[in-house]
C-alpha positions in Angstrom: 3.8 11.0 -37.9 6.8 10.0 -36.2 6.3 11.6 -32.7 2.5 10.6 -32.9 4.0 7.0 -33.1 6.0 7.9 -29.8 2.4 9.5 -28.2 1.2 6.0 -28.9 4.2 3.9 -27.9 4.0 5.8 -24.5 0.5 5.2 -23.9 1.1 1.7 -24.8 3.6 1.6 -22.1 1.1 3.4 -19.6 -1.7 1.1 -20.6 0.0 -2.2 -19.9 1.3 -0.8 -16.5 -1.9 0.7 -15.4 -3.4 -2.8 -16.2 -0.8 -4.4 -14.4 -0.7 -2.0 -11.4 -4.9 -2.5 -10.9 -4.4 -6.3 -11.1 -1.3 -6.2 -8.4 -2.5 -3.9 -6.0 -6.2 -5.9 -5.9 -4.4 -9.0 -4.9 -2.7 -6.8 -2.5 -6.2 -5.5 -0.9 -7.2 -9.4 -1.0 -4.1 -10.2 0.8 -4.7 -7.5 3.0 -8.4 -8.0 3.9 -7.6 -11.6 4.9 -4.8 -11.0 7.0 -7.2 -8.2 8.4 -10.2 -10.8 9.2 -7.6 -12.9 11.1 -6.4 -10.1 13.3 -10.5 -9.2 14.0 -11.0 -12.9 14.7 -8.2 -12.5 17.3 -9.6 -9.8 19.0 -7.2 -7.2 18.4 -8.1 -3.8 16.5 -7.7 -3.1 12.9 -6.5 -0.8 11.0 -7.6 0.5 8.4 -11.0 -0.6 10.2 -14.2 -1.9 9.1 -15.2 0.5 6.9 -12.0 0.4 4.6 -12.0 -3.5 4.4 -15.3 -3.2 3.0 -14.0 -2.1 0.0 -10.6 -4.0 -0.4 -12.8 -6.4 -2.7 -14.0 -3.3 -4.8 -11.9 -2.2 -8.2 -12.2 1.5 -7.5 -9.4 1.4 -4.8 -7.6 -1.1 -6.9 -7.7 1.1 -10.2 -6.7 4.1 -8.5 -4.0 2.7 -6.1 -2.7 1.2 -9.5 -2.5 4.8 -11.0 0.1 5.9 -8.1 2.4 3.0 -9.7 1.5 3.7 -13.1 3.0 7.4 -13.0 6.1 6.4 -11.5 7.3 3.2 -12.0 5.1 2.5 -15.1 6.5 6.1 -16.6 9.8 5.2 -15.8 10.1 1.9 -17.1 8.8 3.7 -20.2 11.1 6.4 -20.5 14.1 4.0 -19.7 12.7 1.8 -22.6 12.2 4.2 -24.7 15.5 6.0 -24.4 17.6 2.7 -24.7 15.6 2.1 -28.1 16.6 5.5 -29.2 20.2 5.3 -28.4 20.2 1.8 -29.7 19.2 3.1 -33.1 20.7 6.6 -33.2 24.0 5.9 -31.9 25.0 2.3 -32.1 22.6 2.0 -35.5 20.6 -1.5 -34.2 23.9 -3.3 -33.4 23.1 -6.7 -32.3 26.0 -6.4 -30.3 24.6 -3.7 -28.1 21.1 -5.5 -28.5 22.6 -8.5 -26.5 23.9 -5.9 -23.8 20.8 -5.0 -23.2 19.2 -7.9 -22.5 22.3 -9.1 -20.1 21.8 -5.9 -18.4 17.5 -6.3 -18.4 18.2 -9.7 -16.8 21.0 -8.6 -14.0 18.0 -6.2 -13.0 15.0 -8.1 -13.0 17.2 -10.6 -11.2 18.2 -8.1 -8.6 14.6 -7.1 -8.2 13.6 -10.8 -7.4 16.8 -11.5 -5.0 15.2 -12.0 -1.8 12.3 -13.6 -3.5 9.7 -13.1 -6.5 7.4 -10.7 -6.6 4.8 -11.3 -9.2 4.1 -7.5 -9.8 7.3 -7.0 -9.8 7.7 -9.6 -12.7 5.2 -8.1 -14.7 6.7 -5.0 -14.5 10.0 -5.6 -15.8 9.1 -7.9 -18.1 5.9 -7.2 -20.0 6.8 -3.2 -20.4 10.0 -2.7 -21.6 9.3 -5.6 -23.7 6.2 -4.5 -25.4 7.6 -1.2 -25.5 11.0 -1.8 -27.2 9.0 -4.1 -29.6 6.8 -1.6 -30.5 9.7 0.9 -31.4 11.3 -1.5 -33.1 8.9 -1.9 -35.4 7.1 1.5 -35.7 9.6 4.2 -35.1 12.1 4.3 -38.5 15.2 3.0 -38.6 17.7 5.8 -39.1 20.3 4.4 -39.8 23.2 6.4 -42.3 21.0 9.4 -41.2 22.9 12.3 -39.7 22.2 14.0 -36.6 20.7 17.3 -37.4 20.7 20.2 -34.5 16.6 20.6 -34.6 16.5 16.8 -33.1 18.4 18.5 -29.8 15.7 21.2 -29.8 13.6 19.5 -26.9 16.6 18.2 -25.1 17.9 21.2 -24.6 15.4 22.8 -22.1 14.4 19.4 -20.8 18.1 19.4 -19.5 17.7 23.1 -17.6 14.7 22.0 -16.5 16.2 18.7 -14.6 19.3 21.2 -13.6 16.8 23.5 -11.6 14.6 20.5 -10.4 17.2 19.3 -8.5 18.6 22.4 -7.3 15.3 22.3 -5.4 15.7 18.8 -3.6 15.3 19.1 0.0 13.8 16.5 2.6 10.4 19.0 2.5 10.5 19.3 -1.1 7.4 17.1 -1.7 5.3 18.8 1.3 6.4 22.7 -0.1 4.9 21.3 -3.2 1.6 19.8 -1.8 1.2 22.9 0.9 1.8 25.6 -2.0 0.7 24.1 -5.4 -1.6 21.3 -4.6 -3.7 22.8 -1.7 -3.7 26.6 -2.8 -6.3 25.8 -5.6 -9.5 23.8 -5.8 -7.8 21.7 -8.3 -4.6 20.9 -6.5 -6.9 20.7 -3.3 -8.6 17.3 -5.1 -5.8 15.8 -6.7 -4.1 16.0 -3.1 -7.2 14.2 -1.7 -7.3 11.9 -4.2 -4.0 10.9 -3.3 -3.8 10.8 0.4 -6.9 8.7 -0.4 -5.8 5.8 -2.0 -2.0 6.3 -1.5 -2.1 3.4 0.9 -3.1 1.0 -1.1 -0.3 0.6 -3.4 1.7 1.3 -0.5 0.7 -1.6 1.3 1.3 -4.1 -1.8 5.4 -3.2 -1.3 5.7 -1.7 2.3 8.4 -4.1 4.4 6.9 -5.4 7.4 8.5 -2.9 9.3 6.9 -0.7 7.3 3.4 -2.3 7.8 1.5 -1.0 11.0 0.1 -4.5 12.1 2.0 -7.8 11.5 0.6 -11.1 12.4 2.2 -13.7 14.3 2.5 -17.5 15.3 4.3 -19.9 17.4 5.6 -23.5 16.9 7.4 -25.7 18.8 7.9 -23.6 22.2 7.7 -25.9 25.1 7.3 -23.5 28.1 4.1 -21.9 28.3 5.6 -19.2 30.4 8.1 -18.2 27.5 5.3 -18.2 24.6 3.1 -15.6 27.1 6.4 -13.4 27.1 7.2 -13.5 23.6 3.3 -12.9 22.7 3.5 -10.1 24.9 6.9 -8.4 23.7 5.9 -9.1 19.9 2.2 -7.4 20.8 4.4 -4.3 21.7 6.0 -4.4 18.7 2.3 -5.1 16.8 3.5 -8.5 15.9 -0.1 -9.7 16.6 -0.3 -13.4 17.9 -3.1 -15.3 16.0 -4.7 -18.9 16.2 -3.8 -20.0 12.5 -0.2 -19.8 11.2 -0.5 -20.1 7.8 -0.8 -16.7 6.5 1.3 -14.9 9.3 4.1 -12.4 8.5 5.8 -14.4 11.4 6.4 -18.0 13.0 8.5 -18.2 15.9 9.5 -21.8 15.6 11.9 -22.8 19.0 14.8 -25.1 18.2 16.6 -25.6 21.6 18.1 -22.3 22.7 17.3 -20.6 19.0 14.1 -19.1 18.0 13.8 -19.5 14.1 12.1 -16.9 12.4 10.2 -17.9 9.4 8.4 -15.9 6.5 6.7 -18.2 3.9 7.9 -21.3 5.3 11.3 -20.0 4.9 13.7 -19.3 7.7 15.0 -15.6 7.6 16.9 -15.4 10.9 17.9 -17.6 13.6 18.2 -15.9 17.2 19.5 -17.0 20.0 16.6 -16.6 22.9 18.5 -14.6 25.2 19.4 -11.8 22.6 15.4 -11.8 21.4 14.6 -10.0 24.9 17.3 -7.8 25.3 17.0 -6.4 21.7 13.6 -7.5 20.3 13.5 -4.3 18.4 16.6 -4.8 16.2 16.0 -8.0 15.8 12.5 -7.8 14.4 13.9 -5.2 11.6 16.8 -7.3 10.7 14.2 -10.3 10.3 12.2 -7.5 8.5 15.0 -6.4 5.7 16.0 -9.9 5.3 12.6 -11.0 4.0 11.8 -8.0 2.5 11.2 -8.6 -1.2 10.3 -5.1 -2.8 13.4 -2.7 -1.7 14.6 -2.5 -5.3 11.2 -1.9 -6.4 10.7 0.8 -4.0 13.7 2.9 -4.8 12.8 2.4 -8.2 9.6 3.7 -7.4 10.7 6.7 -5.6 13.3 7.3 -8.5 10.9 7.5 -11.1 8.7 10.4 -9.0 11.3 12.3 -8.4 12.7 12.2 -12.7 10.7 10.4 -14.4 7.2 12.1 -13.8 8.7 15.4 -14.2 9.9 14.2 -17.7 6.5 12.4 -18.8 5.0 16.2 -17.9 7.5 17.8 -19.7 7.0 15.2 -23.1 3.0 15.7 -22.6 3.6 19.5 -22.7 5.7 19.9 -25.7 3.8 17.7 -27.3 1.0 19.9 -27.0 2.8 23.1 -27.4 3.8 21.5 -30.5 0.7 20.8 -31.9 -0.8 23.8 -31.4 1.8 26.1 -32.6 1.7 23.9 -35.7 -0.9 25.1 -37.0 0.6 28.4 -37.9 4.3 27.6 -38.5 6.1 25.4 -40.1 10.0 23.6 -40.1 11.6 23.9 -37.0 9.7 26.8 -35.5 7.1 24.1 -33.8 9.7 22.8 -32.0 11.5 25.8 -30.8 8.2 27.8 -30.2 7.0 24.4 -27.6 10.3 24.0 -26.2 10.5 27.9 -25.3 7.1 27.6 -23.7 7.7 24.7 -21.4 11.0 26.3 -20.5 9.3 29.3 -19.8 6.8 27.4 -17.6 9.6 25.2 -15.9 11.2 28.7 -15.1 8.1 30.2 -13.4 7.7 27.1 -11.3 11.2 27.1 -10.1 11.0 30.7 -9.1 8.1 30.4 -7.3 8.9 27.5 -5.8 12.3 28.6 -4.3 11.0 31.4 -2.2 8.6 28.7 -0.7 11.1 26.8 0.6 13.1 30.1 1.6 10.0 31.5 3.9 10.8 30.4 6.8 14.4 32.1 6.9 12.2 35.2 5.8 9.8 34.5 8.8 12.5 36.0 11.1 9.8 37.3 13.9 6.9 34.9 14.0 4.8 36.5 16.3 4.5 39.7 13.9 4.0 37.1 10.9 0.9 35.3 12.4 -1.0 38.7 11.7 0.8 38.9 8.4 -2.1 39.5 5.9 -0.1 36.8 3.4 -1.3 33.5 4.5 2.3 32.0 2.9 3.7 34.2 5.7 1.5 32.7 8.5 2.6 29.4 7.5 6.0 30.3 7.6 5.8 31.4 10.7 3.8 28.2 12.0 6.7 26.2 10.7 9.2 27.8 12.9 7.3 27.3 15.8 6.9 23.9 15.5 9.8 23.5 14.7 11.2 25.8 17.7 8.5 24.6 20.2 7.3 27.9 20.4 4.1 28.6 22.5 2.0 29.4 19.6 -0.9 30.2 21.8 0.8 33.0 23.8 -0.3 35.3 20.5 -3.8 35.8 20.8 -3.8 35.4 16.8 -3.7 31.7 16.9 -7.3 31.5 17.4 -8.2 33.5 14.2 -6.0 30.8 12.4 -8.5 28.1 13.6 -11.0 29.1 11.1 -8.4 30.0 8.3 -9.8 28.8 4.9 -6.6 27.9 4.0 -5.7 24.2 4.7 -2.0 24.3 5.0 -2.1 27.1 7.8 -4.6 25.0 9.8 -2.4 21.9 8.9 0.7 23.4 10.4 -1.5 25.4 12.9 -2.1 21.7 14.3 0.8 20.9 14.1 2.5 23.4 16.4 -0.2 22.4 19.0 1.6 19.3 19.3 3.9 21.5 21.9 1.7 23.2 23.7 0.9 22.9 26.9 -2.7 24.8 27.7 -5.9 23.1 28.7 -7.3 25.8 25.9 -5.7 24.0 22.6 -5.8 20.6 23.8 -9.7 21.3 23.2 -8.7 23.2 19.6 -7.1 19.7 18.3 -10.1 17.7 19.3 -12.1 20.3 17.8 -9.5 20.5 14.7 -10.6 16.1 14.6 -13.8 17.3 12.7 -11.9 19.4 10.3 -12.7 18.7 6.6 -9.7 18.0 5.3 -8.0 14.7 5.9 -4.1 16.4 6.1 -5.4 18.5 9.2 -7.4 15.9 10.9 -4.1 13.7 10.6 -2.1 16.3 12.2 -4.0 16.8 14.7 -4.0 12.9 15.8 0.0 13.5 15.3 -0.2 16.8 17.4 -2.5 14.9 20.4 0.4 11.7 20.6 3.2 14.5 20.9 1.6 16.0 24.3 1.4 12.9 25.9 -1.8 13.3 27.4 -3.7 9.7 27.6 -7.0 11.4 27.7 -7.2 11.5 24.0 -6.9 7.8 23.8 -10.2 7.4 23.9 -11.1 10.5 21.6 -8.7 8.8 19.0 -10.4 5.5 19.5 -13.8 6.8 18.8 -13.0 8.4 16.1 -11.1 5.3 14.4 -14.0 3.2 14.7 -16.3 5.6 12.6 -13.9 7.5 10.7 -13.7 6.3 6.2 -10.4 7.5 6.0 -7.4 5.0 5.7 -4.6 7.9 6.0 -6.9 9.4 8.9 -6.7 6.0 10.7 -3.2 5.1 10.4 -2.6 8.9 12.0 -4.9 7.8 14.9 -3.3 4.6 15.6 0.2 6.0 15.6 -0.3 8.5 18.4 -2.4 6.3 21.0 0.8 4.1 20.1 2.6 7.0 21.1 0.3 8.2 24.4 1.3 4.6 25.5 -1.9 2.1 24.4 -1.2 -1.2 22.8 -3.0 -3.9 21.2 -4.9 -6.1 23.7 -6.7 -9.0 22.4 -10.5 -10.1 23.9 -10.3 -13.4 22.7 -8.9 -16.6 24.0 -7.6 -18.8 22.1 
């Protein structure tokens, strides 16, 4: 009964942040699509296009945006409450004392959170779900206090800990794209829970991205009394896609001049005061600065990223045992349940780990890439196009290259693409825009990555065509990075 309470405690917590999430990351898409009409009205090109601001209004990309925040933040929040409630009652026995610790140390955070500004989402968050949450324990979970600790309560901490000891062990700056290329897109399954993602991934990304982050800002002026110094700023701030715009009262910037300073203002407020002659000799720096200083949702983002990298993990493992549990309840009794599901999810921890390490090892393995690309393992062939991308190695001097552009495997097509990035023959500059019509949305983004790297401005207008017709945010954002990179910038057909 006791860990059915803590089943329905943790969906609780899920629930209210799933709630929360969908109604955060819709006002974010309504932020969004407005700051996107001004831009069109402007004349400049917007990204995500048409197509995608059709449906900021709709609840499908708001619901499922909000599920990316859900299993991370929301999960962590949950776990964190959840654990302070236990320790609160298992160690300390409901001290008041400790009670009134916590709720110093919940207020320092949310505080922190809201430093630079509040965040309503943010709010929510740390408000609503580790209230409701410790509530809820409080008042359904028994109070155990004068109850010893017996050894069988340690029984699912115990491989939980191994578990997070090898989970680590794996941490590497590719760890997440190991995991997507071998255990995501190597099944049907894995293949649509990958596109789901990349999908809607930038939805709830856009609700806390800094504007630095953000690939088109908007702009405005005030107060700048030569004309000739507004035309230069509009046209070094265009470079930086700081988009100048006819109304000023939803920009991420206003340049307001005050004698030799430029003030730069975010929600009415000024962030930074710059002197003009540093603005053109280091517009660059000077935009991030202005960028970190009003960014409001860098806490929250590490949070975030905190909570996928331990606290999903955990909410898999809890899900799991609990089911392990269950099941092998039904023949045994006592403490054999427990031992029976925490062997098993150890067991499965283990094989994941295992496999998973020589993954990350292939490419050491993939000493000779040339005799790998005809390796009949297609892990091998991958290996293999890793190292010559990340070598700059010819990859179409071995004739097998053009067998891989049909390979049914999306990874070696992915990084296939990739490696064309470096090549220099007439021949695979017509594979990437041939690898542009690809099905899957990771190798058409590659190849947009792979066309900016040569540096040949004949795909700008490739790129642009397919912008305007593609229904792919992820696939966009691709495209408008490299014709940034083959040297095109935002131009505006509109006078003011």
């Amino acid at each position: 009964m006791c860990r059915a309470r803590y089943a329905l405690i943790m969906l609780i917590g899920l629930s209210a942040a799933q709630i929360l999430s969908t109604i955060g990351v819709y006002g974010s898409n309504a932020t969004l699509y407005d700051k996107l009409v001004l831009i069109k009205s402007a004349g400049y090109l917007t990204v995500p296009n048409q197509k995608i601001m059709d449906t900021l209004h709709d609840f499908g990309p708001a619901f499922f945006g909000g599920l990316f925040f859900t299993l991370t933040a929301g999960a962590g929040l949950t776990i964190l409450t959840l654990a302070a409630e236990w320790i609160w009652d298992r160690l300390f026995h409901r001290n008041k004392i400790i009670l009134g610790l916590y709720f110093v140390f919940w207020l320092c955070g949310l505080m922190a959170m809201n430093c630079r500004g509040c965040c309503p989402m943010t709010i929510s968050y740390f408000i609503i779900i580790p209230a409701g949450i410790f509530w809820a324990a409080t008042k359904w979970l028994p109070y155990r206090i004068g109850e010893k600790s017996q050894l069988k309560q340690m029984i699912p901490f115990v491989p939980a800990a191994l578990l997070a000891f090898f989970w680590i062990s794996q941490w590497s700056s590719d760890m997440f794209i190991n995991f997507r290329d071998h255990f995501l897109l190597s099944n049907s399954f894995g293949t649509k829970i990958s596109d789901n993602y990349y999908r809607y991934t930038l939805y709830p990304a856009e609700a806390l991205k800094s504007l630095d982050q953000k690939i088109l800002k908007t702009c405005a002026f005030q107060n700048i009394v030569q004309k000739s110094l507004e035309e230069d700023l509009k046209e070094e701030l265009t470079r930086q896609d700081y988009l100048p715009v006819w109304e000023d009262r939803k920009v991420d910037l206003k340049i307001t001049g005050k004698g030799d300073l430029l003030l730069f203002q975010n929600d009415e407020k000024t962030v930074l005061q710059v002197p003009l002659k540093d603005f053109f000799s280091d517009s660059g720096s000077r935009l991030k600065e202005f960028s970190r200083k009003s960014d409001r949702h860098a806490y929250f983002r590490q949070f975030t990223f905190f909570s996928l990298l331990i606290a999903l993990p955990i909410m898999s493992y809890m899900i799991l045992y609990g089911l392990f549990r269950f099941l092998s309840s039904v023949f045994a009794t006592g403490t054999a349940p427990s031992v029976i599901a925490s062997v098993l999810c150890l067991l499965i921890g283990i094989a994941v780990t295992v496999l998973f390490h020589p993954n990350q090892s292939e490419e050491i393995r993939a000493s000779d890439p040339i005799r790998s690309l005809t390796s009949g393992r297609w892990r091998d062939r991958v290996a293999a196009l890793k190292i010559a991308a990340r070598e700059e190695i010819e990859v179409a001097d071995f004739s097998a290259y053009r067998d891989l552009l049909k390979s049914p495997h999306v990874p070696e097509r992915y990084w296939l693409a990739r490696s064309l990035g470096h090549s220099r023959k007439p021949e695979t500059f017509k594979n990437l825009l041939e690898m542009l019509d690809d099905s899957h949305p990771n190798v058409v983004c590659m190849a947009f990555y792979a066309l900016g790297r040569r540096g040949d401005r004949r795909a700008v207008t490739e790129i642009m065509n397919r912008m305007e017709t593609s229904d792919h945010w992820y696939e966009q954002w691709y495209a408008y990075k490299a014709m940034r990179t083959l040297g095109w910038k935002q131009k505006s057909n509109q006078k003011p």
